[in-house]
C-alpha positions as CSV (number, residue, x, y, z in Angstrom):
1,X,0.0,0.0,0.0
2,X,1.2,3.6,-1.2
3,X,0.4,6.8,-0.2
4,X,-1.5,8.6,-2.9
5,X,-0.4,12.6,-3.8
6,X,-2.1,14.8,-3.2
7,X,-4.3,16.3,-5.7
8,X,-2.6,19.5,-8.0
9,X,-3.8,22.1,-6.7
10,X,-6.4,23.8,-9.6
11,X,-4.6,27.4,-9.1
12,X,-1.1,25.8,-10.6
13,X,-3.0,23.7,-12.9
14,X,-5.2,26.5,-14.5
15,X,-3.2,29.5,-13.7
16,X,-4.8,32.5,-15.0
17,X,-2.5,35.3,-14.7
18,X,-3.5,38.5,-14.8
19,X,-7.1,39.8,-14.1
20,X,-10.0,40.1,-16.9
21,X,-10.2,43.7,-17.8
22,X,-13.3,45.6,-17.3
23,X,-15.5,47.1,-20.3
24,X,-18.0,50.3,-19.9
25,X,-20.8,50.7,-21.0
26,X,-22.0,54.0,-20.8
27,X,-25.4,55.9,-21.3
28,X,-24.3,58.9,-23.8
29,X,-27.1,61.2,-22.8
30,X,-25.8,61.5,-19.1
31,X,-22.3,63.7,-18.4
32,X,-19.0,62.5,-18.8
33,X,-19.0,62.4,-14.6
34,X,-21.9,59.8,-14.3
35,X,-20.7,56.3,-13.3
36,X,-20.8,53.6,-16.1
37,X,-24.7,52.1,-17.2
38,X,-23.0,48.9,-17.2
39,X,-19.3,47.2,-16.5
40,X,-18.2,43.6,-17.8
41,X,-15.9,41.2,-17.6
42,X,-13.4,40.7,-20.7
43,X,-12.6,37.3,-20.2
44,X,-12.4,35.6,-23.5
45,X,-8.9,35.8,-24.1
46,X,-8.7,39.4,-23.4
47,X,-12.1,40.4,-25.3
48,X,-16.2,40.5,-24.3
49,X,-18.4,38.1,-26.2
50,X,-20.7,40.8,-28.2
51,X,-23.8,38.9,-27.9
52,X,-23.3,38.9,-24.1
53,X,-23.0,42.1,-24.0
54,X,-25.5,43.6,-26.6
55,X,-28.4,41.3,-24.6
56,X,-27.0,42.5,-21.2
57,X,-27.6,46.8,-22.2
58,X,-31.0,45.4,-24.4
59,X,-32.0,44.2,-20.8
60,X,-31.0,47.2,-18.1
61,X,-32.9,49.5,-21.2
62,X,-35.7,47.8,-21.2
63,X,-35.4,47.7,-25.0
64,X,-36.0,45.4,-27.7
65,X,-32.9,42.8,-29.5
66,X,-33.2,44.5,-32.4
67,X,-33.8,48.3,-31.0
68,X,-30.5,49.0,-29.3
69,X,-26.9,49.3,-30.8
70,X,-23.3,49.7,-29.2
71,X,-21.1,52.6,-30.5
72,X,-17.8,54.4,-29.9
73,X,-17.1,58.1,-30.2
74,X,-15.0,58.9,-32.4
75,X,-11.8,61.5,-31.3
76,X,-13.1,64.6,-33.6
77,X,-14.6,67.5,-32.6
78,X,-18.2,66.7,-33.5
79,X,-17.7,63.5,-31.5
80,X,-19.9,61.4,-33.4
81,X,-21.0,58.1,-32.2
82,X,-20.4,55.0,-34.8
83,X,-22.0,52.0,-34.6
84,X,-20.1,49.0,-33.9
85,X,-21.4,45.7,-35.7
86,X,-20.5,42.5,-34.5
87,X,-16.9,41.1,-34.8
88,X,-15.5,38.7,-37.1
89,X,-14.4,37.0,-34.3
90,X,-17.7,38.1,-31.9
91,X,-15.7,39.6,-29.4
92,X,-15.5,43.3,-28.4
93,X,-11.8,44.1,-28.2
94,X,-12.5,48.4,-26.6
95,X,-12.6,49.3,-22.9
96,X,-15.2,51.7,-23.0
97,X,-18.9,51.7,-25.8
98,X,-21.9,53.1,-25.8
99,X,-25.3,51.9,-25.3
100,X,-27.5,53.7,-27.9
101,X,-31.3,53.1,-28.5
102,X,-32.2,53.6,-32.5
103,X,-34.1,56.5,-33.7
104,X,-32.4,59.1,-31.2
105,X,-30.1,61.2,-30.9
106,X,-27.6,59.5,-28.5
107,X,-26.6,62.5,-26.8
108,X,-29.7,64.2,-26.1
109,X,-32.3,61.0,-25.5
110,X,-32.1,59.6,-22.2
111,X,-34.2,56.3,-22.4
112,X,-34.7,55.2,-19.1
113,X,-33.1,52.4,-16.9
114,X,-34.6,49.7,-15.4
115,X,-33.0,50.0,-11.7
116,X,-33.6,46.4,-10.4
117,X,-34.3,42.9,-11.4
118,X,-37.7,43.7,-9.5
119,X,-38.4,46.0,-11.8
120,X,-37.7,44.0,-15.0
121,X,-40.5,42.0,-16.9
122,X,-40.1,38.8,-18.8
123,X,-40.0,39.1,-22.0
124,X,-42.2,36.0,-22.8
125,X,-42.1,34.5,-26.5
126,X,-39.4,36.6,-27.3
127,X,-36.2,35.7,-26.2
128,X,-32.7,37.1,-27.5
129,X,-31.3,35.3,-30.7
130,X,-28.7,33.2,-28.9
131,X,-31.2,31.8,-26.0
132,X,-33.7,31.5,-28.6
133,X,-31.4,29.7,-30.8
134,X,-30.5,27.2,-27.9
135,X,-31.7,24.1,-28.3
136,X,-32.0,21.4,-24.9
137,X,-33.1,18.0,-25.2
138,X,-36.7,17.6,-23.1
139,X,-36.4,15.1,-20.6
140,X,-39.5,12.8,-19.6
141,X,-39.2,11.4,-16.0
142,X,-38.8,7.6,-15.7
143,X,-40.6,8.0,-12.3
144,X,-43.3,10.7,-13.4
145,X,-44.7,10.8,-9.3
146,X,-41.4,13.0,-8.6
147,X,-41.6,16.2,-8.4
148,X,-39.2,19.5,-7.7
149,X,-35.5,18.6,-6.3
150,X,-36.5,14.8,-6.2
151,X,-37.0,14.5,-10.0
152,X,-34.6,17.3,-10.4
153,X,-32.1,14.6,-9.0
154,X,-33.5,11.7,-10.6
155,X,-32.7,13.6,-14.2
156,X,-29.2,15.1,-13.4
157,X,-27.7,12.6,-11.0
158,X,-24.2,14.1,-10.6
159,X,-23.2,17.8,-10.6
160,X,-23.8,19.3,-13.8
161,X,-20.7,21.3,-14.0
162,X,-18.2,18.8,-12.6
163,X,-19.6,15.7,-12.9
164,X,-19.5,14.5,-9.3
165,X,-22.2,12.8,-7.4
166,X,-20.7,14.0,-3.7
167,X,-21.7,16.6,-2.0
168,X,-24.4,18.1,-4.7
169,X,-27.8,19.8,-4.2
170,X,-30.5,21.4,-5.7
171,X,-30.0,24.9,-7.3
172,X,-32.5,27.4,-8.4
173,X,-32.1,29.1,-12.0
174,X,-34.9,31.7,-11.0
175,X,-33.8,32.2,-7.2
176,X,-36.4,31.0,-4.6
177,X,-36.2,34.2,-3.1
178,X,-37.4,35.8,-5.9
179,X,-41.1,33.9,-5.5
180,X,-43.2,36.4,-5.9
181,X,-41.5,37.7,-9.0
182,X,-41.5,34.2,-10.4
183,X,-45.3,34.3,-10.1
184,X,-45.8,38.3,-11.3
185,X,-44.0,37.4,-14.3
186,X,-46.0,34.6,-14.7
187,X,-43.0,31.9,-15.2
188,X,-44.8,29.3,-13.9
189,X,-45.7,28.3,-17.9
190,X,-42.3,26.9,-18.2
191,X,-42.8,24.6,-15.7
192,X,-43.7,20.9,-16.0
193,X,-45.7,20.8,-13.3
194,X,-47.3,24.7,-13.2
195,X,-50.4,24.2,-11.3
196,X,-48.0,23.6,-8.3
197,X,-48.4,26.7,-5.3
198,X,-44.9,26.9,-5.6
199,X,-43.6,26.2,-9.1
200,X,-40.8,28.4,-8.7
201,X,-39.4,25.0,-7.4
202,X,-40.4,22.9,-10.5
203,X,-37.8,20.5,-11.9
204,X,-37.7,22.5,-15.0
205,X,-35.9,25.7,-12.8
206,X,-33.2,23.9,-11.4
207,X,-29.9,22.1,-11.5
208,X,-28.2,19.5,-9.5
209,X,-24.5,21.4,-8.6
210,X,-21.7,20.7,-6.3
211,X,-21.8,23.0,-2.9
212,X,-19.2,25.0,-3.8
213,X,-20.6,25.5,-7.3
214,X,-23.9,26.2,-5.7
215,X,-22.8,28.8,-3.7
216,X,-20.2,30.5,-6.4
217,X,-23.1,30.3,-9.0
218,X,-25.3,31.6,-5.8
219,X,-22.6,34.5,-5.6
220,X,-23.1,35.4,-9.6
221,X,-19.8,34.4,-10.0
222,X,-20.9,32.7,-13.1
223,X,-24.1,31.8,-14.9
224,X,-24.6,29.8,-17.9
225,X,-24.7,31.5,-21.4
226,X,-25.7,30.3,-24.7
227,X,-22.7,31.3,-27.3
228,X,-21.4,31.1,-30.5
229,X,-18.4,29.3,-31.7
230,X,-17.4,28.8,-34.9
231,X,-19.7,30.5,-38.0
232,X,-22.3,32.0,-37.1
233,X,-25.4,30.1,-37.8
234,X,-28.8,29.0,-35.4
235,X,-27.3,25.8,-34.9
236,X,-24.2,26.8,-33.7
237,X,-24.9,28.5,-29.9
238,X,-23.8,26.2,-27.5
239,X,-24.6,26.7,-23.6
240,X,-21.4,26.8,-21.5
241,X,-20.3,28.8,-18.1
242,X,-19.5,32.3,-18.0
243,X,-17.8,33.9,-15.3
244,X,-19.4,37.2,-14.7
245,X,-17.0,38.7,-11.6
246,X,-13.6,36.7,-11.6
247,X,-11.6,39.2,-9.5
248,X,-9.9,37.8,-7.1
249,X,-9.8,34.4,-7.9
250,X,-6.5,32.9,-9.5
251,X,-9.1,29.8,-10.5
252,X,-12.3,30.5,-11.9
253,X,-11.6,31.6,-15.6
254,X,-9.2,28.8,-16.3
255,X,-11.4,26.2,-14.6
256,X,-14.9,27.2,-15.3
257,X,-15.4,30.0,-18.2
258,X,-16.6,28.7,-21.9
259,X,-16.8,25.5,-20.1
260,X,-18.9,22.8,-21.7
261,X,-21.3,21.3,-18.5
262,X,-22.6,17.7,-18.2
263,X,-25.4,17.1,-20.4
264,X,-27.9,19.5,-19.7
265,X,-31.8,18.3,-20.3
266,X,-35.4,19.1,-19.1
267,X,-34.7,22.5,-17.8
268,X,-36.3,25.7,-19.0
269,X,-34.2,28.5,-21.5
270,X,-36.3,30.9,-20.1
271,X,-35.5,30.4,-17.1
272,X,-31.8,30.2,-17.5
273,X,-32.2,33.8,-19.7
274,X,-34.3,35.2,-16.6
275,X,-31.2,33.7,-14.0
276,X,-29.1,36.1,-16.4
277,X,-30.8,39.2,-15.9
278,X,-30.9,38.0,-12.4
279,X,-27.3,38.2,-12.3
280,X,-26.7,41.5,-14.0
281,X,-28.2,43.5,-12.1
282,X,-26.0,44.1,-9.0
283,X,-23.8,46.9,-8.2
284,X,-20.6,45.5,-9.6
285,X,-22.1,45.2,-13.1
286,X,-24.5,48.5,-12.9
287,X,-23.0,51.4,-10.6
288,X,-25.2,53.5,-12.8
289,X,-27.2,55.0,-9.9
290,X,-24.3,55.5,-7.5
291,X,-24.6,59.2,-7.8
292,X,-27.1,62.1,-6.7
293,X,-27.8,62.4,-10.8
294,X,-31.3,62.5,-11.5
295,X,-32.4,59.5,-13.9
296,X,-35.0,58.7,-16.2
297,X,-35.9,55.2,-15.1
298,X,-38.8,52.4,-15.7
299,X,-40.2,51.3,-12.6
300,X,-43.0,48.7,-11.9
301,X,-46.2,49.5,-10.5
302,X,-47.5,46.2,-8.7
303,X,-50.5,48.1,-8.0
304,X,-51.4,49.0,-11.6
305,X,-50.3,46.0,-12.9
306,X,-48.3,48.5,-15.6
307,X,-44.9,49.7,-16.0
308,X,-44.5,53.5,-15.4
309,X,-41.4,56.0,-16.5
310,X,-40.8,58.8,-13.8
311,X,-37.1,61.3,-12.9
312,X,-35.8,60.2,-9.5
313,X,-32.7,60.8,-7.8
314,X,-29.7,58.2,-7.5
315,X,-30.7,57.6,-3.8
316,X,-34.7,57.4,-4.2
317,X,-33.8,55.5,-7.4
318,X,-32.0,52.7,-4.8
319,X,-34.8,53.0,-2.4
320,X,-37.7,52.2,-5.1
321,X,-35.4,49.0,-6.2
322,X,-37.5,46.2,-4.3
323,X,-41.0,45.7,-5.2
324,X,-41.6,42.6,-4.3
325,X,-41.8,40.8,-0.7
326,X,-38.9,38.2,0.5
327,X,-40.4,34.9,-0.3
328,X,-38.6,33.7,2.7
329,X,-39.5,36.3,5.4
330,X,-41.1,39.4,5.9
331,X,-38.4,40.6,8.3
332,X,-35.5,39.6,5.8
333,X,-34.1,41.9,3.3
334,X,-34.2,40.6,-0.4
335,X,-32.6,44.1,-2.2
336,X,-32.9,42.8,-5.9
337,X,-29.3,45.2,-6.1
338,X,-28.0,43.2,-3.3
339,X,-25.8,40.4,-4.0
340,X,-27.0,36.6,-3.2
341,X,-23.7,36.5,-1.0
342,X,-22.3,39.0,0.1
343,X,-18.3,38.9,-1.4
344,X,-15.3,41.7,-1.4
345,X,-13.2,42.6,-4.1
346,X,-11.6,39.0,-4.1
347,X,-14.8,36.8,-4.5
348,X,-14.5,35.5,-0.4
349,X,-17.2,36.1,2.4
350,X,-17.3,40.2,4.1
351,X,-18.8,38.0,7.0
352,X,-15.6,38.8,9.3
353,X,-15.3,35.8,11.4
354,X,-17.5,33.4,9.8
355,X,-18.1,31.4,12.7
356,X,-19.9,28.2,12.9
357,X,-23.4,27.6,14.8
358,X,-26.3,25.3,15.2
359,X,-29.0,26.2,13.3
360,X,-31.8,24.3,13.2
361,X,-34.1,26.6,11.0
362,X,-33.8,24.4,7.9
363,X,-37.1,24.3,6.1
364,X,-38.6,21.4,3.6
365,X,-37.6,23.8,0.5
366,X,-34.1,23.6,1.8
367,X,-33.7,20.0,0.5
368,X,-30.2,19.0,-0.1
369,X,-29.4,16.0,-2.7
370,X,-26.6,13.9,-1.4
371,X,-25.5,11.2,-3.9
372,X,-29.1,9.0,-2.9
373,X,-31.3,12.3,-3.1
374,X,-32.1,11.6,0.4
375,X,-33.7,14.4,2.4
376,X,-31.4,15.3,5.4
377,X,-32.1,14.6,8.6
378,X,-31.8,15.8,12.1
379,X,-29.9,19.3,12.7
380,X,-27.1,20.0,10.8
381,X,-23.8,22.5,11.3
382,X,-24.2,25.7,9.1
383,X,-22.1,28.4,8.8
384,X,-24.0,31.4,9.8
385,X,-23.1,34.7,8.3
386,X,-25.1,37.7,9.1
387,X,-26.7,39.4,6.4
388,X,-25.9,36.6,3.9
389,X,-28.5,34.5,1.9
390,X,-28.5,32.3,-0.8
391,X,-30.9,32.1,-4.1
392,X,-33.6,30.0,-2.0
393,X,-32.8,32.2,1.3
394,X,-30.4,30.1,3.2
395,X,-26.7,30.6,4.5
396,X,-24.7,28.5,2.5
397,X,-23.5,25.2,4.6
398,X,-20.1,23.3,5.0
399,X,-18.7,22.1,1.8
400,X,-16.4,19.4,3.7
401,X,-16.7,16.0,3.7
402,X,-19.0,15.5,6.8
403,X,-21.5,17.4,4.6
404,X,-22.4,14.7,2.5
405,X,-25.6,12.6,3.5
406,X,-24.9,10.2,6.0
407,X,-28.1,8.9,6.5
408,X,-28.6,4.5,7.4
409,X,-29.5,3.9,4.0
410,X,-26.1,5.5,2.8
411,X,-24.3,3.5,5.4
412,X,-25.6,0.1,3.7
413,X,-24.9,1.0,0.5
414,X,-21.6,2.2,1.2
415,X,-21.4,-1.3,3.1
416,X,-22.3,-3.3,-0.3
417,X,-20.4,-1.6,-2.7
């Protein structure tokens, strides 16, 4: 018997180098002082995937695919904006565009921002080109009684990222926190089963992932993106990971961006395209209203049922962001421009200590899938973080070892194999 050795660690074996650089978008009709509409992540070998990007402004303007262009101002005196068309290559190579809306004057129209995902509405049976051209294989239940994370585990088995059947659980595409704009926006008609009370946790709307992948895609570190490689036809959009905020981490590009997942069946595209928008709207991608500007922006009215266009400024703009109630608790904050966990600058936990407690407030929609899909049982050790919540509300838990079901059932299985 040998000692094993020990596992290369992913930072050597992926090394990245130096940071992504950041691209701005800009709205032209606001002053040259006004903080960006928008700021990406070049991580495509030093460029921004323009697809990405063009849906990204389409979304925050609250403007159709086909109504909204990027441009760059040209270093004359008139200063004229030209229209930048999509890439040979699709990838924007600048640092800084503009996010124009056709028929305007760029420098004098100021079309108004949508300032929170609360505020967004789906745009049903018209979905960008590349999630509309994205084509996942349905997936009909062997056991058609399960329902929600059971059948979710049933269909994905392993984590669909990495492939291992340790250690995974059941993750959201459309947050569970974000309930009651699930049901607003009426997204329940992608769901298999959507006369369920709660078909925000349908089958169709989530993903088996690892822990730690649960709580980075929990963190919007990443999402997953339908893109183009090769020539550019309908057929040719594949769905891979993006990472969306890598700085900090010396791993997540190299192990994770353009990265092909596990087959991927029986989930919804538009509800991976509405776990985009999700994502986008934070501060690090849309420090837009970080100033005592005032902004044109479009705001819904719950009450009316009807979107509305009204001048507020930066800091009433941030106070109107939620509409909606926390799914989870009426005495927990859901800020749609607050992050699902709450990271610094380097991608780890502002929690301070990050001390470990009991914490026995689990609930039945907290269901964690260990390798059996068995439903945990008894208390478990969480890490508690104050002011930290994940997609479906919860502190994110252990990712060691002694995580992983250990229910009798495992035990016997473990026994016979």
């Amino acid at each position: 018997m040998v000692a094993l050795r020990p596992f290369t660690p992913p930072a050597a074996a992926y090394a990245l180098g130096s940071t992504p650089r950041a691209v701005r978008f800009r709205h032209p009709a606001y002053p040259s002082s006004a903080p960006d509409l928008l700021v990406l992540m070049a991580a495509d070998g030093g460029g921004l995937d323009f697809d990405i990007a063009l849906t990204a402004c389409c979304i925050v303007a609250g403007v159709g695919w086909d109504d909204g262009y990027l441009a760059q101002k040209d270093l004359t005196e008139d200063a004229i904006f030209q229209q930048v068309n999509r890439p040979n290559d699709g990838l924007l190579h600048g640092s800084e565009y503009f996010f124009c809306v056709k028929g305007h004057d760029p420098s004098s129209f100021k079309y108004p921002v949508i300032p929170s995902f609360h505020h967004w509405r789906f745009p049903h049976g018209n979905l960008p080109p590349p999630w509309r051209n994205l084509q996942l294989p349905e997936f009909i239940l062997p056991r058609p009684t399960l329902k929600g994370p059971a059948a979710a585990m049933d269909r994905d088995i392993t984590c669909r990222i990495s492939g291992y059947m340790d250690a995974v659980e059941k993750a959201h595409l459309v947050p569970e926190g974000e309930r009651l704009w699930f049901v607003s926006n009426k997204l329940d008609r992608y769901c298999r089963r959507p006369l369920e009370v709660a078909a925000i946790n349908d089958d169709k709307n989530m993903l088996i992932l690892r822990k730690d992948l649960h709580h980075l895609f929990d963190a919007r570190r990443f999402t997953f993106v339908p893109k183009q490689f090769g020539a550019y036809t309908s057929e040719s959009f594949q769905l891979v990971t993006h990472v969306l905020l890598p700085s900090g981490s010396p791993e997540l590009v190299g192990l994770y961006h353009n990265r092909l997942p596990q087959p991927i069946r029986g989930i919804s595209v538009e509800c991976l395209f509405a776990r985009f928008a999700w994502c986008i709207f934070t501060d690090e991608h849309m420090p837009f209203f970080l100033s005592e500007l005032e902004y044109v922006v479009r705001l819904w009215d719950k009450a009316r049922g009807e979107t509305e266009t009204r001048t507020l400024r930066g800091l009433d703009v941030r106070s109107s962001a939620q509409v909606f109630e926390s799914a989870r608790s009426q005495n927990r904050s859901v800020s749609p421009k607050k992050r699902s966990l709450s990271t610094q600058g380097d991608g780890r936990l502002d929690s301070g200590d990050g001390y470990w407690s009991d914490d026995d407030d689990r609930t039945s929609d907290d269901d964690e899938c260990g390798w059996l899909g068995e439903p945990p049982r008894g208390r478990r050790r969480k890490r508690s973080w104050e002011g930290l919540e994940r997609d479906d509300g919860q502190v994110p838990e252990s990712w060691a070892a002694s995580s992983v079901n250990r229910s009798p059932l495992f035990q016997k299985r473990r026994e016979k194999g």
